[in-house]
C-alpha positions in Angstrom: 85.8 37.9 42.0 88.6 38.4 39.1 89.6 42.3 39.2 88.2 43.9 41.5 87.2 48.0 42.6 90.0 49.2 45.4 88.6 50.8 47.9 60.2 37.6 58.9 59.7 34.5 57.3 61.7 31.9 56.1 60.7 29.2 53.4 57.7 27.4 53.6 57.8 23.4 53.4 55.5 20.6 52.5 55.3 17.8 55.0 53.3 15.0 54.5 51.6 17.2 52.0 50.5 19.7 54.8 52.2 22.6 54.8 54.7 24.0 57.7 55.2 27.5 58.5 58.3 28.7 59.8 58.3 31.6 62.1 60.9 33.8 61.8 62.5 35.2 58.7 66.1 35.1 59.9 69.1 33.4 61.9 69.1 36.6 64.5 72.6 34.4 65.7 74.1 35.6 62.2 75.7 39.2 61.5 74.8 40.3 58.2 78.1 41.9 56.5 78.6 44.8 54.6 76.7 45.1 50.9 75.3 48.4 51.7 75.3 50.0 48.7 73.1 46.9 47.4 71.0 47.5 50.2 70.2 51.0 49.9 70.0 50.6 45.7 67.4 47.3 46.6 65.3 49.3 49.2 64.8 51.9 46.2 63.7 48.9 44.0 61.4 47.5 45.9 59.4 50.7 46.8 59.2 51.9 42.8 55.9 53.7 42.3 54.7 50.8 39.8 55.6 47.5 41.4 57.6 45.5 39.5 59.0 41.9 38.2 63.1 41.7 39.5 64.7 38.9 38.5 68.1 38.8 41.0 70.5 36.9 39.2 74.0 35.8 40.3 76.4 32.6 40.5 75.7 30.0 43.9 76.8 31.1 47.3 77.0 34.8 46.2 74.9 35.9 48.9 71.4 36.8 46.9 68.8 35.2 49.0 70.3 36.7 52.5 70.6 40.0 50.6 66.8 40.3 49.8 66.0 38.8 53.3 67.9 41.6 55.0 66.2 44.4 52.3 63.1 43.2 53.4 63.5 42.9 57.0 64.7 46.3 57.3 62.0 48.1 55.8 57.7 47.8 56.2 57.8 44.8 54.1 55.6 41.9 55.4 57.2 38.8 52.9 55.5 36.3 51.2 58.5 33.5 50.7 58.4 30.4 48.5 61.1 28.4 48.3 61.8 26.0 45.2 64.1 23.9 46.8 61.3 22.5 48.5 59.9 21.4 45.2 57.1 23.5 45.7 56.5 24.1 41.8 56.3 19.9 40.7 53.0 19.4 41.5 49.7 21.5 41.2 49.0 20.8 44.7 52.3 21.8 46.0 51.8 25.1 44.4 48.2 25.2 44.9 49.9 25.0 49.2 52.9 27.3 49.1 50.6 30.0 47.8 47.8 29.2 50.6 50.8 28.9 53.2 51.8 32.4 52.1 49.1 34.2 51.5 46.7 33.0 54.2 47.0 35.5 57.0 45.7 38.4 54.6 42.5 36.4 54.3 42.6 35.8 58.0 43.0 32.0 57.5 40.4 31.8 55.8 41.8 30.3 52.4 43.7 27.3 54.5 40.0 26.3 56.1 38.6 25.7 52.6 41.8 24.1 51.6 41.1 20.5 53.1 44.3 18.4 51.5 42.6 16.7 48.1 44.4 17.4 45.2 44.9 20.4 43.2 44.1 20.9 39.5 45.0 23.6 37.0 41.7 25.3 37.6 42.0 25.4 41.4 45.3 27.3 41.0 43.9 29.7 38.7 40.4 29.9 40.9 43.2 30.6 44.3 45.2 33.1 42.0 42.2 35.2 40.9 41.4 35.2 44.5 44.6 36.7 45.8 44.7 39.4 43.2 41.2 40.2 43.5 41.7 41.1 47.6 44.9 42.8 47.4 44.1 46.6 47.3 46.6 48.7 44.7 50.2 49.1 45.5 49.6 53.2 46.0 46.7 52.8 48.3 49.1 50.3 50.6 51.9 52.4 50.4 48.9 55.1 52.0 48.7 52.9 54.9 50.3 52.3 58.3 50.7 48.4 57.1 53.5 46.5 56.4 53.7 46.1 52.6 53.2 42.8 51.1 56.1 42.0 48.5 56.5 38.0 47.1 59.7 36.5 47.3 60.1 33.3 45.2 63.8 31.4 45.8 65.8 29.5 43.2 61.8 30.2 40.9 64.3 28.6 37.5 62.6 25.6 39.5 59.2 26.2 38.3 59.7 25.9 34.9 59.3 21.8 36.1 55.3 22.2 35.6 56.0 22.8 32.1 56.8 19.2 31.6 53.2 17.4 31.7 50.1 19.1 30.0 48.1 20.2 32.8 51.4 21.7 34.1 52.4 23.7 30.9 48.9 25.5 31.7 49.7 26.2 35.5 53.2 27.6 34.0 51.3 30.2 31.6 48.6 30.8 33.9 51.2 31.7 37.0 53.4 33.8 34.4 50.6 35.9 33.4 49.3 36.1 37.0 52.6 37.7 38.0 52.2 40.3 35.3 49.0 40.7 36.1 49.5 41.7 39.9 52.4 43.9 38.8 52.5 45.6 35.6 48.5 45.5 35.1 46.6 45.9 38.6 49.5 47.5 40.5 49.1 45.0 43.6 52.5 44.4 44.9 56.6 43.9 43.6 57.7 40.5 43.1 61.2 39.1 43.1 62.6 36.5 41.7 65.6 35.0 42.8 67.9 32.1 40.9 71.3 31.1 40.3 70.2 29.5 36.8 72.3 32.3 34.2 69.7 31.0 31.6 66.6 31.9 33.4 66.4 35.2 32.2 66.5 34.0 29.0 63.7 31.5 29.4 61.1 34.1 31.6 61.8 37.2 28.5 60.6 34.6 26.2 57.6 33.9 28.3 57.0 37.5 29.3 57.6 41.2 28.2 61.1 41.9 28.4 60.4 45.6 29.2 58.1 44.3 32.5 61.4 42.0 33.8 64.3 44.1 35.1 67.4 42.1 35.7 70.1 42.5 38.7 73.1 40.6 38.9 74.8 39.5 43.0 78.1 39.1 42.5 81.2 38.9 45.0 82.0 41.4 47.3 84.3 44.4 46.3 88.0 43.9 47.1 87.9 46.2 49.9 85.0 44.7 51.7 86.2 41.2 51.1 89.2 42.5 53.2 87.1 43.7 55.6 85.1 40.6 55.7 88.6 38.3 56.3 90.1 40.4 58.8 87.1 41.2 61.1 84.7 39.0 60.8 86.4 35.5 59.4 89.9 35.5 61.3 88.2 36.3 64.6 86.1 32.9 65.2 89.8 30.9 64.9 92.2 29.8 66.8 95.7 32.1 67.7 97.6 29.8 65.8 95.6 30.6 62.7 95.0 34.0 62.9 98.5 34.6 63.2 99.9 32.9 60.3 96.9 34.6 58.1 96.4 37.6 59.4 97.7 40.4 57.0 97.7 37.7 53.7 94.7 38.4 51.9 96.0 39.9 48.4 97.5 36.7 48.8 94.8 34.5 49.8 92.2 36.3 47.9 94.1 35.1 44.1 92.8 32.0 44.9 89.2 32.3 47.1 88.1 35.8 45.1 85.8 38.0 47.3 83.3 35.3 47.6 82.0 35.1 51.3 81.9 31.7 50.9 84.6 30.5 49.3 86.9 32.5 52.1 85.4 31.1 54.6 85.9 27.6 53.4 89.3 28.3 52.7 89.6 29.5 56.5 87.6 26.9 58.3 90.1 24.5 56.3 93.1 26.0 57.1 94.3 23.4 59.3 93.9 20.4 56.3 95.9 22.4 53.5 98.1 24.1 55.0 97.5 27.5 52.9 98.4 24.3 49.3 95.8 25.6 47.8 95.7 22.5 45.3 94.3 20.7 48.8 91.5 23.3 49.6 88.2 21.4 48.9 86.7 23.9 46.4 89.3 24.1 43.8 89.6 20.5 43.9 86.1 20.2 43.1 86.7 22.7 40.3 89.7 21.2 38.7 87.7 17.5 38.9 84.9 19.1 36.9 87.4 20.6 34.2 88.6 17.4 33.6 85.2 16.2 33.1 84.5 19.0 30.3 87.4 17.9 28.7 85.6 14.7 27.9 81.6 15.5 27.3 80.9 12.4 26.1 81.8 10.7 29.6 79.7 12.6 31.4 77.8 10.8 33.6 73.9 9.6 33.4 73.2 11.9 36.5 74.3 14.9 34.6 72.6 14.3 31.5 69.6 13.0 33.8 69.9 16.7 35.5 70.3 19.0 32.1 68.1 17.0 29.7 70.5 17.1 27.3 73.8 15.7 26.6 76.8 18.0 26.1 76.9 19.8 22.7 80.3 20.6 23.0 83.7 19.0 22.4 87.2 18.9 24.2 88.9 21.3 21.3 85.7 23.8 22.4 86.2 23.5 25.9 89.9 23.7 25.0 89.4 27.5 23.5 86.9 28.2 25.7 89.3 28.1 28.9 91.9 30.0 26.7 90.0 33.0 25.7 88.8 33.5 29.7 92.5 32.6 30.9 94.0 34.7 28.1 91.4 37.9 28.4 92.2 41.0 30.5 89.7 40.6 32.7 89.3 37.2 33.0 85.8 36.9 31.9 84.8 37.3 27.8 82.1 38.9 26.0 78.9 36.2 25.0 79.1 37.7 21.8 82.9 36.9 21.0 82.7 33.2 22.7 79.9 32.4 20.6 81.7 33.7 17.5 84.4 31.3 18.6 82.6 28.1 19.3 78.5 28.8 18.1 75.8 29.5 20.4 74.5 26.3 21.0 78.0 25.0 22.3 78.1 28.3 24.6 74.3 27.7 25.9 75.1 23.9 26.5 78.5 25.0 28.7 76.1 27.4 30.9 73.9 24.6 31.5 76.4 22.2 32.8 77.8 25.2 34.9 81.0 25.6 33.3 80.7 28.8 32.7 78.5 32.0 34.3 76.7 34.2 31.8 76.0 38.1 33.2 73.1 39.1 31.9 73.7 43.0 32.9 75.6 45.1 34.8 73.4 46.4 37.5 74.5 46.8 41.0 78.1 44.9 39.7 80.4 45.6 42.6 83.0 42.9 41.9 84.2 43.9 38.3 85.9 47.1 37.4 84.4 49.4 34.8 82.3 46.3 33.8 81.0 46.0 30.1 77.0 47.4 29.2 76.9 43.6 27.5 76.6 40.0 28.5 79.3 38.7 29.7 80.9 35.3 30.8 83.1 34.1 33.7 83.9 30.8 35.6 81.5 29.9 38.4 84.1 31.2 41.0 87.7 32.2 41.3 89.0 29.1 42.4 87.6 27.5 39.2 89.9 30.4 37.1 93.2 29.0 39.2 91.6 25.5 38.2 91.5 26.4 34.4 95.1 28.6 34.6 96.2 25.1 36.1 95.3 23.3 33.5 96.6 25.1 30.3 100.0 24.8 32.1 99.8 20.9 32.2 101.6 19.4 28.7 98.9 18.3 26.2 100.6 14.5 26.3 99.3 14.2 30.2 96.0 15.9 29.7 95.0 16.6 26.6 
């Protein structure tokens, strides 16, 4: 995305407040592509001497949860996966079941037969968590083992900061936090990763916990080279003649508009046929442009959004007005925290991440998709289609839009 460097278990779900195990940890139908320097760097992680808290950071679609999957799957990791999606953190007994669900065949399903299906209070969870940590032997004496080592994967985890909204829940919350630093930092049990697309999350969890105990990583897009790669071998193939002629050898082209997001180039491909290569008719920067225009006008936001974020909009359309400049305007395209919120005040840039305007990079670890990248937070649209959408729009005159 923007400049870029030349060049086995899946989720567990509640159902009918039982719990259902899937059996295999990925689609063997699907080719994983390229990120292998993020693979190596995230087999290192993972296997540190002292297990730690990683927090895997990066925009939606970027690729983070099939990147850990295939980390794990390649090494002597046996998983523990909870998905958030699932709403596995809104109630105690949903959490109190993911974790049985996980954890059970280390206790040789033993923890599910005392289970039964009543429900779960605070004190149960912390009763089950004491449990787990109490059987797990140390990190170092696993790693001394022929066994697969246990490692706990928890998807889209921004989620679980829902328990904190009743009483009862705002105890799970602490109690689950401290567990984690507990298993990690303190007994040396296993790593943990935590994966979200929520830029804020970071913030919220180094509140919570010792900063030095969470390390940070940011997914982002693929490089501009392996983007290529990705277009011409793997994306063109699965189309039609007529297609792959009239695209084949375009992608500086194509790529101003999609970025080197997996995702977003595939769209772009599998629509092909509807726009025509009018990129003003490809689905995604529609989408973008639509929610611009929304921005412009905060206060007509709709009660969904404010239902979703908690809080209405702090900003106003002359700060969403400078805010599109300075990214449009900068080198880069993306803008130092620091000098936005000079520009328009930190609540106003906090309130813009929320709503998903903008995507705040905590660090530069394992940053593929930015030349020389700053050593400081920085901000850039969700995706490169929402740049076009925002260049688009400072071109329109101010009497038709603004």
């Amino acid at each position: 995305m923007f400049v870029t460097k030349p060049l086995r278990r899946l989720p567990t779900a509640l159902k009918n407040n039982r719990v259902v195990r899937f059996t295999t940890f990925s689609d063997p139908g699907k080719t994983f592509f390229s990120r292998k320097r993020e693979l190596i760097e995230f087999k290192k992680v993972f296997n540190y001497e002292v297990p730690r808290i990683n927090v895997i950071l990066g925009p939606p679609n970027t690729g983070k949860t099939t990147l850990v999957r295939e980390v794990v799957s390649r090494d002597n990791f046996k998983p523990l996966f909870i998905d958030c999606r699932g709403g596995h953190f809104n109630t105690p007994t949903c959490l109190y079941n993911s974790l049985i669900c996980q954890f059970d065949s280390f206790f040789n399903y033993e923890l599910s037969e005392r289970n039964g299906y009543s429900e779960k209070t605070a004190k149960d969870i912390i009763e089950l968590l004491n449990t787990i940590g109490d059987f797990f032997l140390s990190w170092s004496s696993w790693k001394g083992q022929n066994e697969q080592l246990p490692i706990l994967i928890i998807d889209e985890v921004n989620k679980f900061s829902q328990l904190g909204s009743s009483k009862e829940g705002e105890i799970i919350l602490v109690s689950f936090l401290d567990w984690l630093v507990k298993i990690t930092k303190q007994d040396k049990k296993f790593p943990i990763v935590l994966i979200t697309s929520d830029s804020l999350f970071l913030d919220w969890i180094t509140q919570m916990l010792d900063i030095s105990h969470v390390t940070p990583y940011v997914v982002g897009d693929l490089s501009r080279d392996e983007a290529e790669e990705f277009f011409e071998k793997h994306v063109l193939p699965r189309h039609d003649s007529k297609v792959r002629k009239e695209l084949e050898g375009k992608f500086n082209h194509i790529s101003e508009f999609t970025g080197t997001r997996m995702f977003i180039i595939n769209q772009f491909v599998d629509e092909y046929e509807i726009h025509k290569g009018d990129f003003e008719k490809f689905s995604v920067y529609q989408q973008e442009y639509d929610r611009l225009i929304c921005g412009l006008y905060p206060e007509d936001l709709n009660l969904a959004n404010l239902a979703r974020n908690t809080h209405a909009p702090l900003w106003n359309k002359s700060d969403f007005i400078e805010t599109i400049k300075a990214i449009v305007e900068s080198h880069k395209k993306i803008i130092l925290e620091h000098d936005l919120v000079k520009l328009i005040g930190k609540s106003k840039v906090d309130s813009l991440l929320k709503y998903k305007f903008l995507y705040k990079r905590p660090t530069n670890n394992f940053v593929n998709d930015i030349i020389n990248p700053p050593n400081k937070p920085i901000l850039t649209p969700m995706n490169q289609p929402s740049m076009y959408a925002m260049k688009n729009l400072l071109k329109r005159k101010y009497s038709e839009i603004f």
